[in-house]
N, C-alpha and C positions, 0 to 999 in steps of 0.2 A: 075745419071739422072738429068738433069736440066727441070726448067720448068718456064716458064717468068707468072709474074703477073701485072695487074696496079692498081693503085688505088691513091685517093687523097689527104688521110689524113694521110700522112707518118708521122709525129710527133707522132700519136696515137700508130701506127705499130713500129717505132723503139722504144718506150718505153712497148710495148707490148714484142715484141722480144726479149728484153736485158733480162726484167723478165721469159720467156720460156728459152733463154738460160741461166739463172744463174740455172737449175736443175743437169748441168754438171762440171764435176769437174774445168774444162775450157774453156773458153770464153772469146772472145776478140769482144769490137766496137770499132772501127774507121771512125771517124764522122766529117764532113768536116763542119757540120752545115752552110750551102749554102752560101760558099765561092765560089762562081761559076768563080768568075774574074781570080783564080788562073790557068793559061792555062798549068798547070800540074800534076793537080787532076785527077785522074783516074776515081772515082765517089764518088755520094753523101755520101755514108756509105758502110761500110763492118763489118759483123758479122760474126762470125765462133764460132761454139760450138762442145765440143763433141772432142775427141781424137784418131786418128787411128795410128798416129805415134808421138815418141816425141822425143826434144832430148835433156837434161839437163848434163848443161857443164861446168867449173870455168877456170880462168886464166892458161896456160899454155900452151894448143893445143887447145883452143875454138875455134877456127875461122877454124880449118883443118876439127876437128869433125862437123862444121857446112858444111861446104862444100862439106865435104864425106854425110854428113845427105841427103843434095840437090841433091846432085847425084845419090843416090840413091831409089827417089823418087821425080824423075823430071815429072813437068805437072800438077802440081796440085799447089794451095794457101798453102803459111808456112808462116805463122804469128809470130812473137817474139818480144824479145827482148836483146839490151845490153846492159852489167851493165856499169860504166863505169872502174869500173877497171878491166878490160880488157886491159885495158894500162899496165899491168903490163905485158901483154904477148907482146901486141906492142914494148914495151921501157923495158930497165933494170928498173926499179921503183918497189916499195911496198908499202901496203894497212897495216898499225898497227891500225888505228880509231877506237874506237868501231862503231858495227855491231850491232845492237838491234832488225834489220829485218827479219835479215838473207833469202834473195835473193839469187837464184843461178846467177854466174854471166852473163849467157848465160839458155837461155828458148827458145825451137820454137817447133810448132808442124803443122802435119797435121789434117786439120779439120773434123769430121764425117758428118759435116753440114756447109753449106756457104750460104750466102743469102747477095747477092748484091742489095742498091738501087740505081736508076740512072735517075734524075727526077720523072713519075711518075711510072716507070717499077722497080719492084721490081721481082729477079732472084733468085730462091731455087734451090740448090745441094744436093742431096737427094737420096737416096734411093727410096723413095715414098713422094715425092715434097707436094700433096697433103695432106696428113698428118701434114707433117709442117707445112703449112699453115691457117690449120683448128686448129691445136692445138693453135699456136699464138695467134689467134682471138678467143679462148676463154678466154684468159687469163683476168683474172677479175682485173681492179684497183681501184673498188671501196672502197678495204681497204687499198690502201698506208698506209704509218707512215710517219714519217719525218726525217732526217737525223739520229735524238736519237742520237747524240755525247754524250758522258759520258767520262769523265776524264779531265784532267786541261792541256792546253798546257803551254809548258814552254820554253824559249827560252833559247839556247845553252851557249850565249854570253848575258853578261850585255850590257847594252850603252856603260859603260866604259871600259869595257874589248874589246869591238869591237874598237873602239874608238883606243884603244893602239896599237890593230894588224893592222888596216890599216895605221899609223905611222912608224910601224914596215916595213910594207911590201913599203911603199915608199922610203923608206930607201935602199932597194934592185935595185928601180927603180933610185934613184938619183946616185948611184955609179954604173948601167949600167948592172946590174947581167939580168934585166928582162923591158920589158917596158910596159905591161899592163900584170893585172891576176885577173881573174874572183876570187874573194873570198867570200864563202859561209856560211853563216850561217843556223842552223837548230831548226825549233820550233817542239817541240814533248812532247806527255802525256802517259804517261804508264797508265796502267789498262787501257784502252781504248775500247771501244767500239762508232762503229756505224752501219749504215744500209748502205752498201757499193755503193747498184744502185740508191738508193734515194739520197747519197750524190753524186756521179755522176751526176745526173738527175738534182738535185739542183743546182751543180758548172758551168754544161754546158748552165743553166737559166741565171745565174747571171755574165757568163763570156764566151760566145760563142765564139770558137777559130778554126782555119780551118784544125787542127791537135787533134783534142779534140779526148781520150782513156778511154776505160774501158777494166782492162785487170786481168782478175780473174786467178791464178793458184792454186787449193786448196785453201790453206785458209792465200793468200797473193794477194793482189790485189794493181793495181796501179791505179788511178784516177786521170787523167790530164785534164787540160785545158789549154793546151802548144801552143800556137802561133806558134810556130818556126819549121822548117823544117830543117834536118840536111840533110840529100842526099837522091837523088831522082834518076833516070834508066829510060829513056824515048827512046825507040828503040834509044838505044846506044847511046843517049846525059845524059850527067850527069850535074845534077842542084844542088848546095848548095845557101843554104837561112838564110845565118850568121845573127840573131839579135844583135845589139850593138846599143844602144839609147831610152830611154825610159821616157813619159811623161806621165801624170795623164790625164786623159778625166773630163770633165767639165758637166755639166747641161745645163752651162748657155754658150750660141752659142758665142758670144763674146770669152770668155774667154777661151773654149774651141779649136777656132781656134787662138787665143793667145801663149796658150800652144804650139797647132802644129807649128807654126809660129819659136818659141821660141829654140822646138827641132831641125828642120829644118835647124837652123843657131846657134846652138851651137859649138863654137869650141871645147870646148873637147869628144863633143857625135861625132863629125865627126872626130876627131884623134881616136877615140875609134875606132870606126866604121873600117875606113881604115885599124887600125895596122888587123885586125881580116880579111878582104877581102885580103890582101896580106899572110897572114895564109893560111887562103884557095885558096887563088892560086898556093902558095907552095906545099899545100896537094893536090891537086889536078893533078898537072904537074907528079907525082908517077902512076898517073893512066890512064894519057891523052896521043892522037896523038898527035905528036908534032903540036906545034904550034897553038895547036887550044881552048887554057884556054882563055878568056875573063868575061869579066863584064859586062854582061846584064841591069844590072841594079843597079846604085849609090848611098846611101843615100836616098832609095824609103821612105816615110811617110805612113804607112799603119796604121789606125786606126779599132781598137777594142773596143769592148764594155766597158771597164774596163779604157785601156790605146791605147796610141798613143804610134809605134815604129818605129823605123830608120833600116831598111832589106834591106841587097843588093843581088845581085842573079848575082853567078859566077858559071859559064856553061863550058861543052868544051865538047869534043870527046870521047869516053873510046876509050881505047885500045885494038884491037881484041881479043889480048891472057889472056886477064885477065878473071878472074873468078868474080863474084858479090860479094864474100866472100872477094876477096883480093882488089876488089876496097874500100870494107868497111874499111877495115882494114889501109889501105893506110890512109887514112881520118880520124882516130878512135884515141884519143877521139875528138870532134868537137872544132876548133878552138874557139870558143865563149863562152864554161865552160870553156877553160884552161886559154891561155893567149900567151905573145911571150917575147923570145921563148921558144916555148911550152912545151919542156922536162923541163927547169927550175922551170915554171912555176908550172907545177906540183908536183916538190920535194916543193915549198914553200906551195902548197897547201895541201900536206899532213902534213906537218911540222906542218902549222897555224890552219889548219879547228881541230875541234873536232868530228868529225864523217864522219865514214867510207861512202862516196856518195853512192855508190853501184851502184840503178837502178837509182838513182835521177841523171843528167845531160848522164843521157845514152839516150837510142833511142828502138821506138818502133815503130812496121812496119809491112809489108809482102815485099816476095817476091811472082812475080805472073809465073802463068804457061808462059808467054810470055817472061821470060828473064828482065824484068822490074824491080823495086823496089823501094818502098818509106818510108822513116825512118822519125820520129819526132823529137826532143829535151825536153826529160826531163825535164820539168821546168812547175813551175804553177800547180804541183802535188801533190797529198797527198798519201802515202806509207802506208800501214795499212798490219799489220801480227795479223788475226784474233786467230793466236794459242796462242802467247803471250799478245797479246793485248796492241800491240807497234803501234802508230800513228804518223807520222811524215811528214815533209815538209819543204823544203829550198829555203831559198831564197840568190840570189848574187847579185855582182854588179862589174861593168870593174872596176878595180883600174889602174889611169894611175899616173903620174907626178902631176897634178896638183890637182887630187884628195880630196875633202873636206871632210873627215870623217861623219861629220853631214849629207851631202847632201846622203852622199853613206848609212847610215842610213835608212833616207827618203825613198830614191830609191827600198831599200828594203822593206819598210813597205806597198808602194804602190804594189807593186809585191805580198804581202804577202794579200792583203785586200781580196781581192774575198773570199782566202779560209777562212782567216777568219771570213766572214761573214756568209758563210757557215754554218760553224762549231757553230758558235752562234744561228744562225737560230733554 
């Protein structure tokens, strides 16, 4: 049963909601935090609690068992995620990094409960819609706590030792094995503890992004504040939204549109940029009517709370015969964690990284009962396995040719601030 509501203080309601659904083993928000210019947002937020079907899956036939899951229980929201190795089912490739999360590498389920908002109409799927609602709006937050982070983060890579690998990997670039590749570092505190929706609730304060997740299974939660858009299913047009260029936001308005200025006509954020839209036009042409890939949009400048980035948006047709599982897959993993070209890329990135990615440069999403779909990019997250009390978070950065070790440093630490502060909060 659905049952439509309005009301005006939705900021109150979806932090009310997140806390009514954190009672279930499962829960997922997807929170566009009114991004409204994006003419391919579905709507403002989506919640889903509660489990009536699941389907938990690893590298090998993920994507078939997913596909069989959808068919089997077509017409309804299935919410998930994918890890990113998953690539090892795409490509001949293997995953040896250690794992300290342990993620399945595939998770989706269907919801017991859904509650859409969309301006100021907020929609319950429910059994007894009423209920829900009542229940929510009791929900007391007069006792918050605060994030409570406990334990010490620690980064993967020294200065120096980073420092040596991105030398290393331009090395690959100069004799022509590879010509850009996303390389990752990861900060992480074991014994760990924190408060998972208040660190949410905090991240999504201090870094509002149009792809922002909270995504509970048991007692593994992902917490993003990810800008980026990996693929999108708009009655049969397919939209990717490659991020590649990124600059620091300012206080001070001068210097702030300095920076943008700065991004905007940087020659290696725009070779970045390019080698990854031609990526995805590659990926893309696997799943398109002929002749119908294009580039919407060049080197767009879209600023965020935090930073300023360089998004292009390359569109085309799907293919009748395909399924939504094999357009993903087609596309999978996202040109902008890997590099080009991308198979390589990826042996150097297991080669160089020290830890297994897993969920981090994967993708989290729904499929809708309409045949539609929309997936994020991993990134600007925090990974938390509340059984072991393993916390963690990556940051990368394009490495091309002319690549400055120091700067790609940088790049990273800006990338890294929000949650940092976060966590210190």
């Amino acid at each position: 049963m659905k049952q439509q509501y309005y009301l005006q203080d939705l900021e109150t309601f979806k932090t009310k909601a997140l806390y009514w659904a954190n009672q279930f083993g499962t829960a997922c928000l997807l929170d566009s935090n009114g991004y409204t210019t994006d003419p391919y947002t579905a709507f403002d937020a989506l919640l889903a609690a509660g489990v009536k079907y699941e389907l938990t899956a690893h590298a090998g036939n993920a994507f078939e068992q997913l596909h069989q899951f959808l068919a089997h229980h077509p017409n309804n929201f299935c919410l998930g995620y994918f890890s990113y190795d998953l690539k090892n089912e795409v490509e001949q490739l293997q995953s040896a990094n250690e794992d300290h999360l342990q993620f399945p590498d595939l998770y989706f389920f269907i919801p017991q409960y859904l509650i859409k908002i969309q301006s100021e109409q907020i929609s319950i799927e429910a059994e007894n819609p009423d209920i829900i609602w009542n229940a929510i709006h009791q929900v007391d937050l007069s006792d918050q706590t605060g994030v409570d982070f406990t334990g010490k983060l620690t980064k993967r890579f020294s200065y120096s030792a980073y420092q040596e690998v991105i030398n290393e990997l331009k090395k690959y670039i100069y004799s022509g094995d590879i010509y850009e590749i996303n390389f990752c570092q990861e900060f992480f505190a074991n014994q760990a503890q924190i408060h998972p929706i208040n660190t949410f609730i905090e991240l999504n304060k201090i870094s509002p992004t149009p792809f922002a997740n909270f995504f509970k299974n048991d007692n593994r939660y992902i917490i993003s504040a990810t800008p980026e858009r990996f693929l999108s299913k708009r009655a049969g047009k397919l939209i990717s939204q490659p991020i590649k260029g990124t600059a620091r936001r300012s206080k001070d308005e001068l210097e702030d549109n300095r920076s943008k200025h700065l991004l905007k006509n940087s020659p290696k954020e725009l070779s970045e940029n390019v080698m990854i839209v031609d990526l995805v036009r590659n990926d893309l042409t696997k799943s398109a009517q002929k002749g119908s890939v294009y580039v919407e949009e060049l080197f767009g400048i879209h600023s965020f709370k935090q930073v300023h980035q360089m998004i292009s948006t390359i569109v085309c047709h799907a293919a009748d015969q395909l399924s939504n599982t094999s357009i993903i897959r087609n596309t999978f993993p996202m040109g902008s964690m890997t590099g080009t070209p991308k198979i390589k890329a990826m042996q150097l990135i297991e080669k160089y990284e020290r830890t297994k990615r897993g969920v981090y440069s994967g993708a989290v999403g729904y499929f809708s009962p309409n045949g539609d779909f929309d997936f994020n990019v991993i990134i600007r997250t925090i990974l938390y396995n509340a059984k072991n009390n393993y916390l963690s978070f990556q940051v990368g950065s394009a490495i091309t040719l002319n690549a400055d070790p120091k700067q790609e440093y940088e790049e990273c630490m800006v990338k890294a601030e929000a949650i940092i502060q976060v966590l210190s909060s």
